[in-house]
C-alpha positions in Angstrom: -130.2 -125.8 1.0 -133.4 -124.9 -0.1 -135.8 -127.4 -2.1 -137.5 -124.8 -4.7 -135.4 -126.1 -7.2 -133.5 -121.9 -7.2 -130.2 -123.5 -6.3 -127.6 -123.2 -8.6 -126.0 -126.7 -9.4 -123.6 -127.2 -12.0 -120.5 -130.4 -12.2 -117.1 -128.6 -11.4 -113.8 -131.0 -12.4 -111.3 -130.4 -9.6 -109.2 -128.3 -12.1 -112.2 -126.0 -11.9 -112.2 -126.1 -7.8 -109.1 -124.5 -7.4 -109.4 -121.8 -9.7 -111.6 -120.4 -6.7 -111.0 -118.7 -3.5 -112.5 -120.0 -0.6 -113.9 -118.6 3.1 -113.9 -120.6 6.3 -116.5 -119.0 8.6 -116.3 -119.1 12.2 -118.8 -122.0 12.8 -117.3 -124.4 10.5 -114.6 -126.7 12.4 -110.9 -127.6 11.6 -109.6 -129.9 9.3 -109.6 -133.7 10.6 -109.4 -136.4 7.9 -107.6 -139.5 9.0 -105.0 -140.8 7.1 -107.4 -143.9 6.0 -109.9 -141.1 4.9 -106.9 -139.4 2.5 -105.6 -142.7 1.3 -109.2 -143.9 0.1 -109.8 -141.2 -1.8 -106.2 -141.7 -3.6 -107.0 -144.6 -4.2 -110.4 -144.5 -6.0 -108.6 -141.9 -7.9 -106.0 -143.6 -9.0 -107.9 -147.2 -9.3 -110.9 -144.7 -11.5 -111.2 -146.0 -15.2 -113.0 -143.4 -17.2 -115.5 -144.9 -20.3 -116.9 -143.5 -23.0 -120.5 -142.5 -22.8 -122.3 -143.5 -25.5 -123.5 -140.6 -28.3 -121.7 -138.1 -26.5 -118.0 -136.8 -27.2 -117.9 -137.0 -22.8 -116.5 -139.8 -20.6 -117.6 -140.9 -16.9 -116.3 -139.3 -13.9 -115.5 -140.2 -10.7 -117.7 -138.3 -8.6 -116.6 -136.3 -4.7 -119.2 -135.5 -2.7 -121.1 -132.6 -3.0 -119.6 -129.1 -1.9 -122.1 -125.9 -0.5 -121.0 -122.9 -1.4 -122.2 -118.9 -1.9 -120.3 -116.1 -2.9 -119.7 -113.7 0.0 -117.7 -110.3 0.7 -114.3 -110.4 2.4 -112.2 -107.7 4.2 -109.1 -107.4 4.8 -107.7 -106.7 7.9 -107.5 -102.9 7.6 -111.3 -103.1 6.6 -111.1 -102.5 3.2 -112.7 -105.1 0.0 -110.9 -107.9 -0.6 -109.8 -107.6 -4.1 -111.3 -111.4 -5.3 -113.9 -112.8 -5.3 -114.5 -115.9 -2.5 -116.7 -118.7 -2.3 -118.5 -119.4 1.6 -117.7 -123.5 2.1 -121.3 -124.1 4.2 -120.0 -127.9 3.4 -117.1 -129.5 1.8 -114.1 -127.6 3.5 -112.6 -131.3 4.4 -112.9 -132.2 0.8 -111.8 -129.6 -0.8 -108.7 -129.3 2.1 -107.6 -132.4 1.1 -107.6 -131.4 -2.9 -105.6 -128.5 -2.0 -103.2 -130.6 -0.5 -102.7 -133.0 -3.4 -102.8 -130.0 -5.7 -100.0 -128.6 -3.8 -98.6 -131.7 -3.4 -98.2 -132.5 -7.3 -97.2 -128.7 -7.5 -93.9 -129.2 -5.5 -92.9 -132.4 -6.8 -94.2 -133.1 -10.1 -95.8 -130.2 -11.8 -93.1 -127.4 -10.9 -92.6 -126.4 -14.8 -96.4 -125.8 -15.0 -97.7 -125.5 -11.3 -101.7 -125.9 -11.2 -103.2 -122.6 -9.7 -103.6 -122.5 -6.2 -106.7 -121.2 -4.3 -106.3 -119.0 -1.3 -108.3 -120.5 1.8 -109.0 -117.7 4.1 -110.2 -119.0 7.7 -112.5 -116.1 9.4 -110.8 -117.2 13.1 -108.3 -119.9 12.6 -105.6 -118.1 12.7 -102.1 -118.6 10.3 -103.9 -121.8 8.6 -103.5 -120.6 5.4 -99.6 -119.8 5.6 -99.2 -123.4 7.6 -101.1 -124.7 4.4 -99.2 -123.1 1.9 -95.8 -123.8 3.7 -96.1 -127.4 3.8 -93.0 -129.2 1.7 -91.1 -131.7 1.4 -87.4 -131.6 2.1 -84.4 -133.0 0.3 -83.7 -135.7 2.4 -87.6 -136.8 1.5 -89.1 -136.0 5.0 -91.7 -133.4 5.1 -91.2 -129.5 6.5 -92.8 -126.6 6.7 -91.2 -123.6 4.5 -91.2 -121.2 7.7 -90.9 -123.5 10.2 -94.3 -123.2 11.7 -95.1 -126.0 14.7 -97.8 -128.4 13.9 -97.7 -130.0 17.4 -99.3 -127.3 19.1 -101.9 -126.9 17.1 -104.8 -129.6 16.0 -105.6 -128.6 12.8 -101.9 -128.0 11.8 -101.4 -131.6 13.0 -104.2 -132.9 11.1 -103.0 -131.2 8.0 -99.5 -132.6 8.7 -100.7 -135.7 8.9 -102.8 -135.7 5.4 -100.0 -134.1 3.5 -97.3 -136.8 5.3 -100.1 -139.5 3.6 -99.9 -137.5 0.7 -96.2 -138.3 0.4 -96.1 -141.2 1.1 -98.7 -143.0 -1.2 -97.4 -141.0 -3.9 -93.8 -142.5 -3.3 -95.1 -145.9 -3.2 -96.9 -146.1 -6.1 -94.1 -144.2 -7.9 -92.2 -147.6 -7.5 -95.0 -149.6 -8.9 -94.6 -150.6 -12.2 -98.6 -150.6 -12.8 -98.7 -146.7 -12.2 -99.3 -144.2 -14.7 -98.2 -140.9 -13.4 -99.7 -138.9 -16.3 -103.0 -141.0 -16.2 -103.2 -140.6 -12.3 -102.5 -136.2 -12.6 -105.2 -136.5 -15.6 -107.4 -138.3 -13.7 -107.4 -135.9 -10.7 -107.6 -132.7 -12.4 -110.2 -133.7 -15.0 -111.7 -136.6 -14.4 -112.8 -136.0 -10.7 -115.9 -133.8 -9.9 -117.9 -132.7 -7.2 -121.6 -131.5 -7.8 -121.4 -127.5 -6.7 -124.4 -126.4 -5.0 -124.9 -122.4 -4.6 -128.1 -122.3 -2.1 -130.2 -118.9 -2.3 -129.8 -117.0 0.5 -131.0 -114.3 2.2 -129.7 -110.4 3.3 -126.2 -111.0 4.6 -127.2 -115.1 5.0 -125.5 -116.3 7.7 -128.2 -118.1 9.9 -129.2 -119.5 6.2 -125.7 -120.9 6.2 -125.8 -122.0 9.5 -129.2 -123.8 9.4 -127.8 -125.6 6.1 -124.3 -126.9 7.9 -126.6 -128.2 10.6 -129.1 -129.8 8.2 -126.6 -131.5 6.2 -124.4 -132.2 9.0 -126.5 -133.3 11.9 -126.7 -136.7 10.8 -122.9 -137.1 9.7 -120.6 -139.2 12.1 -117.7 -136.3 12.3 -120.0 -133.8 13.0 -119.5 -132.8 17.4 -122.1 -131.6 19.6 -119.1 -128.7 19.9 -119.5 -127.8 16.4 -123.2 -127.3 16.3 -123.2 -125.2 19.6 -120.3 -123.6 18.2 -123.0 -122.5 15.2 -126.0 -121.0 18.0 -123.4 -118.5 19.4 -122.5 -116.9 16.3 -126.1 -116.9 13.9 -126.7 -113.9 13.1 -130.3 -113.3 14.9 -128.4 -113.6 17.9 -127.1 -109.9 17.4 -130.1 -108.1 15.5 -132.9 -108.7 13.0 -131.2 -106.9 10.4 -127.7 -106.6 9.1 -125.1 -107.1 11.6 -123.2 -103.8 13.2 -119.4 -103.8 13.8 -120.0 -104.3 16.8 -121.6 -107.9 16.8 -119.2 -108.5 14.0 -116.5 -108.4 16.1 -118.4 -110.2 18.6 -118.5 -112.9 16.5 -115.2 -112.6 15.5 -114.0 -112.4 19.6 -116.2 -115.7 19.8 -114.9 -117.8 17.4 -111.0 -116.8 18.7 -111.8 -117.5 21.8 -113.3 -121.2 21.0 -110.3 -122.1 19.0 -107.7 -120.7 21.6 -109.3 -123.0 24.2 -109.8 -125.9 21.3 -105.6 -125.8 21.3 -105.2 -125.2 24.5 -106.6 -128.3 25.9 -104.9 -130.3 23.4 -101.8 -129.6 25.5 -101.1 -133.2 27.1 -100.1 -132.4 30.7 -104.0 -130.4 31.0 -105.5 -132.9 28.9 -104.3 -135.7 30.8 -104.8 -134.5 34.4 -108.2 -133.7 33.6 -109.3 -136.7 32.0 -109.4 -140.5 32.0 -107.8 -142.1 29.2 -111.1 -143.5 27.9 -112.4 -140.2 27.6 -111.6 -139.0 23.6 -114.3 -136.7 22.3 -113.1 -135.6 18.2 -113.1 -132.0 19.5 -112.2 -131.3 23.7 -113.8 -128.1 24.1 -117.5 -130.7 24.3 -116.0 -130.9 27.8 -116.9 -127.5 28.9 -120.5 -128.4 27.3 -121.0 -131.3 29.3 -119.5 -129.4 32.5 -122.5 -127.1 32.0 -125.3 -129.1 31.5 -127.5 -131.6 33.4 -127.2 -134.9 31.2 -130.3 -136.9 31.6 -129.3 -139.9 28.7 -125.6 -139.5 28.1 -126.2 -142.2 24.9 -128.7 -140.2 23.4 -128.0 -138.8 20.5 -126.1 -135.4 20.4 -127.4 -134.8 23.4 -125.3 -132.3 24.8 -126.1 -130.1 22.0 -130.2 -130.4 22.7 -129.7 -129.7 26.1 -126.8 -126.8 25.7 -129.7 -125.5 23.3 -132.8 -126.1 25.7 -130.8 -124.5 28.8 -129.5 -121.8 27.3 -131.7 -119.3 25.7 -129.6 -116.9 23.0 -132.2 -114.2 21.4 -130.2 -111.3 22.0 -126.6 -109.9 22.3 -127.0 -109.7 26.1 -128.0 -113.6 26.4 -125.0 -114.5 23.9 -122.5 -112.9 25.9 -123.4 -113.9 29.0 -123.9 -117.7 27.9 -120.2 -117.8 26.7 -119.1 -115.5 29.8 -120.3 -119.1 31.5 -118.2 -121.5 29.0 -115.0 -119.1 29.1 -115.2 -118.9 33.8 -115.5 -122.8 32.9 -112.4 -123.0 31.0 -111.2 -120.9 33.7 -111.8 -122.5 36.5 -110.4 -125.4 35.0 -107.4 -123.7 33.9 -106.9 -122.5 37.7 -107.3 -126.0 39.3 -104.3 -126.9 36.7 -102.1 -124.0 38.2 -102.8 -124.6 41.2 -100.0 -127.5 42.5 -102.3 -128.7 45.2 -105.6 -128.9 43.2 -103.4 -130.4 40.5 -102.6 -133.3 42.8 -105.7 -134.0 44.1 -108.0 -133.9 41.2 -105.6 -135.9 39.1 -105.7 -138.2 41.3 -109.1 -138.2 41.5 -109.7 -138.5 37.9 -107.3 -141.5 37.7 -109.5 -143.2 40.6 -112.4 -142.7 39.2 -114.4 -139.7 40.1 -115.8 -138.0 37.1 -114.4 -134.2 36.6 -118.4 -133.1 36.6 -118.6 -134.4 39.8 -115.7 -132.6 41.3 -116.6 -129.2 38.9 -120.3 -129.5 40.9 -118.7 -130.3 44.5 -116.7 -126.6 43.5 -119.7 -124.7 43.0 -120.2 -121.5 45.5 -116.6 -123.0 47.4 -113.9 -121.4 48.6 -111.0 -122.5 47.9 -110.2 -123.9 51.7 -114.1 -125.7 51.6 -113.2 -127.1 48.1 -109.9 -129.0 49.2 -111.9 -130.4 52.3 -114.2 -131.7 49.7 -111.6 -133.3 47.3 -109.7 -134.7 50.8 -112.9 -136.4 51.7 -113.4 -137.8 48.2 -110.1 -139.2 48.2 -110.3 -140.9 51.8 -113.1 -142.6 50.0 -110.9 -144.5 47.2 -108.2 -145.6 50.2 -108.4 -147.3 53.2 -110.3 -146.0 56.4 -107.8 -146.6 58.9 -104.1 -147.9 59.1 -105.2 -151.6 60.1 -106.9 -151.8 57.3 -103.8 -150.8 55.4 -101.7 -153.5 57.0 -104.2 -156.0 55.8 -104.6 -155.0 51.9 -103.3 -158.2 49.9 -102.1 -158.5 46.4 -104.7 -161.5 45.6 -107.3 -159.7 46.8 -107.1 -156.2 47.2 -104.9 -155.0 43.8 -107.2 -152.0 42.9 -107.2 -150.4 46.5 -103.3 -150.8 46.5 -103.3 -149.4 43.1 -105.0 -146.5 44.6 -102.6 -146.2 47.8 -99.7 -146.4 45.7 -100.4 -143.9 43.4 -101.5 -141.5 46.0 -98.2 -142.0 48.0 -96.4 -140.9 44.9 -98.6 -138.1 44.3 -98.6 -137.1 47.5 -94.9 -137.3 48.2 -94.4 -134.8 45.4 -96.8 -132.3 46.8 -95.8 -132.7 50.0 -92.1 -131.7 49.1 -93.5 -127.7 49.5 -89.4 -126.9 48.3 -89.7 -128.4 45.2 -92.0 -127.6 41.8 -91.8 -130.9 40.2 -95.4 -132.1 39.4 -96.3 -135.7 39.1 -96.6 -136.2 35.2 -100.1 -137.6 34.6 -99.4 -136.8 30.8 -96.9 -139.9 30.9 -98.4 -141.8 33.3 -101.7 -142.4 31.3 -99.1 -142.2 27.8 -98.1 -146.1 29.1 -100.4 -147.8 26.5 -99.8 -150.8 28.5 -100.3 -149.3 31.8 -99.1 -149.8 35.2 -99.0 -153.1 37.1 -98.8 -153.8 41.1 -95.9 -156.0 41.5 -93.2 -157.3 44.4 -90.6 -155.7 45.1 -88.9 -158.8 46.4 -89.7 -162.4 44.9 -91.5 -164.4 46.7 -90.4 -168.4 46.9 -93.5 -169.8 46.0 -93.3 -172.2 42.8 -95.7 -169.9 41.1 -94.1 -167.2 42.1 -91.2 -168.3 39.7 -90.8 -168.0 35.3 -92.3 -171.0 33.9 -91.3 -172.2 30.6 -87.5 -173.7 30.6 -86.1 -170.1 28.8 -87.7 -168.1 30.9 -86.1 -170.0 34.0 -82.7 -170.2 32.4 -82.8 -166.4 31.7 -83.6 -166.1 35.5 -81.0 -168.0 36.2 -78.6 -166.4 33.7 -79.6 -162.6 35.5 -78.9 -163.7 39.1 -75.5 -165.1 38.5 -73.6 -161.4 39.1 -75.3 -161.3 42.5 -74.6 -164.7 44.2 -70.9 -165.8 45.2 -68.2 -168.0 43.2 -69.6 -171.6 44.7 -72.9 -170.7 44.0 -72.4 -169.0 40.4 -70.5 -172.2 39.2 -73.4 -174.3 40.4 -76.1 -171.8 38.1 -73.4 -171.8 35.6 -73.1 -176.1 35.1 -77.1 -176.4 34.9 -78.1 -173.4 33.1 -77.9 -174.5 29.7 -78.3 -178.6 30.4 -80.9 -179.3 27.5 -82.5 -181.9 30.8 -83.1 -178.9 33.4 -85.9 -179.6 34.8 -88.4 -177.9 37.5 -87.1 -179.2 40.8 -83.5 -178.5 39.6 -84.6 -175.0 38.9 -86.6 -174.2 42.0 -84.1 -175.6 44.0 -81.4 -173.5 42.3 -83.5 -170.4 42.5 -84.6 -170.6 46.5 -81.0 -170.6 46.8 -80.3 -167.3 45.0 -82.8 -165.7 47.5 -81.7 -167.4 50.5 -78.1 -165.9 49.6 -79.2 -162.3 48.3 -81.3 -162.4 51.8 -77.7 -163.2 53.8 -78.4 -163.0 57.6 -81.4 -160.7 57.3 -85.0 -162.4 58.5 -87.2 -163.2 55.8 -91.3 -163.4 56.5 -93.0 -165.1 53.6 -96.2 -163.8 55.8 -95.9 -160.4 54.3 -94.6 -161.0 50.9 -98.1 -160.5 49.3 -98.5 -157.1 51.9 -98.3 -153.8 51.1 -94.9 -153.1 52.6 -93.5 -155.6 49.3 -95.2 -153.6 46.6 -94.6 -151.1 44.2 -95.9 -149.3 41.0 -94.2 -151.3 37.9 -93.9 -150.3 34.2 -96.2 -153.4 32.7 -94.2 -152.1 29.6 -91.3 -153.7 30.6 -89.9 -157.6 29.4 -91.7 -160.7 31.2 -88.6 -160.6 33.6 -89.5 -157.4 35.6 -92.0 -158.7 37.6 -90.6 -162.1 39.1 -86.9 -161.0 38.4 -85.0 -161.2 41.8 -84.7 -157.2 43.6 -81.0 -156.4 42.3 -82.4 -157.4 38.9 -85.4 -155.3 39.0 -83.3 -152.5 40.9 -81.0 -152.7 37.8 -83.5 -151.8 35.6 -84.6 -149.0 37.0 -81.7 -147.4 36.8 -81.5 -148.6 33.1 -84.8 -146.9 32.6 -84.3 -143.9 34.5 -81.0 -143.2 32.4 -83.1 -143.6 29.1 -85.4 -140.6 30.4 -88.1 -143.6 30.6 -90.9 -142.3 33.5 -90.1 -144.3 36.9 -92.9 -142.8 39.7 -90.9 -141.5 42.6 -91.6 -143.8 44.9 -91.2 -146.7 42.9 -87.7 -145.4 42.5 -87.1 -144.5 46.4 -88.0 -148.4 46.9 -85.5 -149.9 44.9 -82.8 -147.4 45.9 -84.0 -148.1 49.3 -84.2 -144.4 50.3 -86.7 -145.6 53.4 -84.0 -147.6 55.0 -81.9 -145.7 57.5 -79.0 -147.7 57.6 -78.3 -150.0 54.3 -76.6 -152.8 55.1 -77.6 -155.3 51.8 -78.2 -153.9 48.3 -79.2 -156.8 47.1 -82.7 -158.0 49.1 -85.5 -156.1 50.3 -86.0 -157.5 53.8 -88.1 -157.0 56.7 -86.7 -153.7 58.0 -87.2 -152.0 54.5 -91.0 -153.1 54.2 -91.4 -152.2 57.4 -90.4 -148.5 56.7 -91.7 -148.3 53.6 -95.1 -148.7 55.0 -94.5 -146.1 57.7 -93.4 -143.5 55.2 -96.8 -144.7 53.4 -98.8 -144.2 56.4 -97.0 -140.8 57.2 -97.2 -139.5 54.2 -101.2 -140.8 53.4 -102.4 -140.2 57.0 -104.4 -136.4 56.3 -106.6 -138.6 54.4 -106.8 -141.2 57.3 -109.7 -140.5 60.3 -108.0 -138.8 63.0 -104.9 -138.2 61.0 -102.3 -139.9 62.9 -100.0 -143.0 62.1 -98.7 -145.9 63.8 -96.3 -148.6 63.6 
């Protein structure tokens, strides 16, 4: 936006918005108002009280933000003129998104007889947007669907717009019910009464990079706004291609680039790439600002858009040549990510990596100039560094100590047993792994019979009590059952009870309270679960995961073998996880871990 004081600015009521047609350019982004974003500006709407203005026949107007716009050309597909006339949105798209979405909103469900018009919103590269727009509805039974059943999972901005339209919905039912709520005043007051101040810039020749250099300028310093976004806008300026007007050729160009950018966009918001690639404190507004900070050297990572400055000072793009090239580099990036993820091996050993700790621009640098074989030497060497060095040191990790390094062991043996089973596909789902919001907790598989080892808190012991009484015999049951419930249980009474329960479920098998707080007595446990999973007694917890598994609720593999007690060879009591079963449960750990181990061999 220019400051000669050529711009054309005029007040434009909302009614006067839509009886436009609007273009989307390439280096504008999706559509990502929040719900909170969509229900404030409802709500300053509806809340709105227009005055009088004194000596004037006008009243006061709630006021949008400002919308850039110019009047450009459009083709059709088969390159002929588009019929109508369209407006360029330089700035404003989310705004004016969300006032087609009311619009269409009061269209369906309360202006049917006398429908307000409706603006076409033609994106240059997001493809189908404006039939998912158009198609959004609300069904009889009041939830929302999409008139030709297009899939908003799969794609961001559909979800976005989903979302919006969903908020749409339901603040409109909600205040229907209110008896405070004018539906008339509230349709008046967003039609007429709400206005955004319309800018037209001057331009100049076809007036992209004068576009560009005004989204960036009004944008830079806007909180939505990604480094992405304004990278997105040096490939496709127009003095990239030529000084004058732009040939077919770097049309399509242009047109290839911004497809490309939103095909990779959606395709890492598929959750099983996202999440093997990334920790789950990594959650950049737009996921293709990966790639951008795979492919440059970040001096000040809390700097300031600083991907963008250093995308721009790295990469030079004056000509056609240096354009292609420059996303040739972003597009092998994607690639090589995409490979790693197809790869089962690769898949195994970077996500565990990621889930460790190592950063994914560490392991994209250790790839560089690799083969293949070279590369999986490196990632083996990087994960030998987040385990153990040797199988003594194993046997000596402790729970009250140690929890992150068995953390690490434990997840690696379930990863690894997966990959090492070359018969089956199965992959280890890091998608619902890092989905627990709660995440994942080391606990014993067997009780120990320390006092704090047991519930505190009288409920919590009777409900221990109350769990165990299907595993213990008739003498021993009638005992729980007479003490249970007594309003006078006490501690001793309870810890006396409960030692009992193990020293029963344990029968003649040889218990070593030496090793209850070793490796060979712990498992991965859903820390989703009730208080009771941790310190319930082994049939309990075994019990549950059966529960879970039934329910389709994610139990890691191993964490399952354990408490089926699939490392036992010969299963002689169901109900206690004894000496023998922690004894081979660490061998199959060590088997299983060892190519990571110095020398590569196991003991014991």
């Amino acid at each position: 936006m220019t400051d000669n004081g050529d711009n054309n600015e005029t007040i434009r009521s909302v009614s006067q918005l839509l009886r436009k047609n609007y273009y989307i350019p390439a280096y504008q982004r999706g559509y990502r108002w929040t719900k909170q974003q969509v229900i404030d500006l409802l709500d300053d709407i509806a809340t709105f009280i227009p005055k009088d203005i004194d000596n004037s026949d006008e009243k006061t107007w709630y006021c949008i933000q400002p919308i850039v716009a110019r009047k450009v050309k459009i083709k059709n597909d088969d390159g002929t003129k588009h019929k109508e006339s369209f407006f360029e949105l330089i700035d404003g798209q989310q705004r004016l998104t969300t006032i087609f979405l009311i619009n269409h909103y009061l269209n369906e469900r309360v202006n049917a007889l006398d429908p307000e018009p409706e603006p076409t919103i033609k994106y240059q590269t997001r493809e189908n947007s404006t039939e998912f727009l158009r198609g959004l509805s609300v069904g009889n039974d009041g939830n929302l669907i999409h008139k030709e059943n297009m899939d908003f999972e799969k794609n961001i901005d559909f979800s976005h717009m989903w979302q919006a339209y969903s908020c749409i919905h339901n603040w409109y039912t909600e205040k229907r019910e209110s008896a405070d709520f004018d539906k008339g005043q509230f349709i008046s007051k967003f039609y007429h009464s709400t206005k955004a101040i319309w800018y037209e810039p001057v331009v100049h020749g076809d007036g992209l990079d004068d576009s560009i250099a005004i989204f960036t300028r009004l944008n830079i310093g806007k909180i939505p706004l990604t480094d992405a976004e304004l990278i997105k806008a040096m490939f496709i300026k127009q003095s990239n291609f030529s000084s004058s007007e732009l040939s077919e050729d770097d049309k399509r160009e242009q047109f290839k680039i911004g497809l490309e950018w939103d095909r990779i966009e959606n395709d890492l918001h598929d959750a099983a790439f996202w999440s093997f690639l990334t920790p789950v404190s990594y959650t950049p507004e737009t996921r293709i600002d990966l790639l951008f900070e795979l492919l440059t050297d970040m001096p000040n990572e809390n700097e300031s858009y600083s991907i963008f400055r250093m995308f721009e000072n790295e990469y030079k793009m004056t000509s056609p040549e240096e354009v292609h090239s420059t996303w040739r580099k972003v597009t092998e990036t994607f690639e090589t990510l995409i490979e790693w993820y197809q790869s089962r091996e690769l898949y195994h050993k970077i996500g565990f990596l990621i889930e460790a700790g190592t950063t994914i621009k560490d392991i994209f640098k250790r790839a560089q100039g690799k083969k293949k074989s070279a590369f999986i030497n490196e990632l083996n060497s990087l994960i030998s560094s987040h385990i153990p060095k040797n199988f003594d040191a194993f046997d000596e990790l402790d729970y009250n100590k140690d929890r992150k390094h068995i953390k690490n062991v434990l997840l690696l043996h379930n990863i690894q047993t997966l990959l090492n089973n070359i018969e089956e596909t199965s992959r280890f789902p890091f998608e619902r792994y890092k989905g627990n919001k709660k995440g994942w907790d080391v606990e014993h598989i067997h009780s120990r019979t320390d006092p704090d080892a047991f519930p505190g808190g009288v409920e919590n012991q009777r409900e221990w009590l109350e769990e165990s009484l299907v595993y213990v015999d008739e003498e021993l049951n009638a005992k729980i059952e007479a003490i249970k419930d007594d309003p006078e249980l006490d501690e001793k009474t309870f810890l006396d009870h409960a030692k009992e329960v193990l020293n029963q479920l344990a029968g003649t098998e040889k218990d070593d309270d030496s090793t209850k707080d070793k490796l060979g007595n712990l498992a991965l446990l859903d820390a989703s679960t009730n208080r009771s999973y941790g310190n319930a007694i082994f049939p309990v917890k075994r019990s549950q995961i059966v529960e879970r598994e039934k329910t389709g609720t994610f139990v890691p593999v191993c964490t399952k073998n354990v408490f089926m007690k699939l490392y036992t060879e010969n299963v002689n009591n169901l109900k206690f996880w004894g000496i023998e079963d922690r004894d081979k449960y660490m061998k199959d750990i060590k088997e299983t871990l060892k190519i990571y181990i110095t020398g590569g061999k196991t003991h014991g």
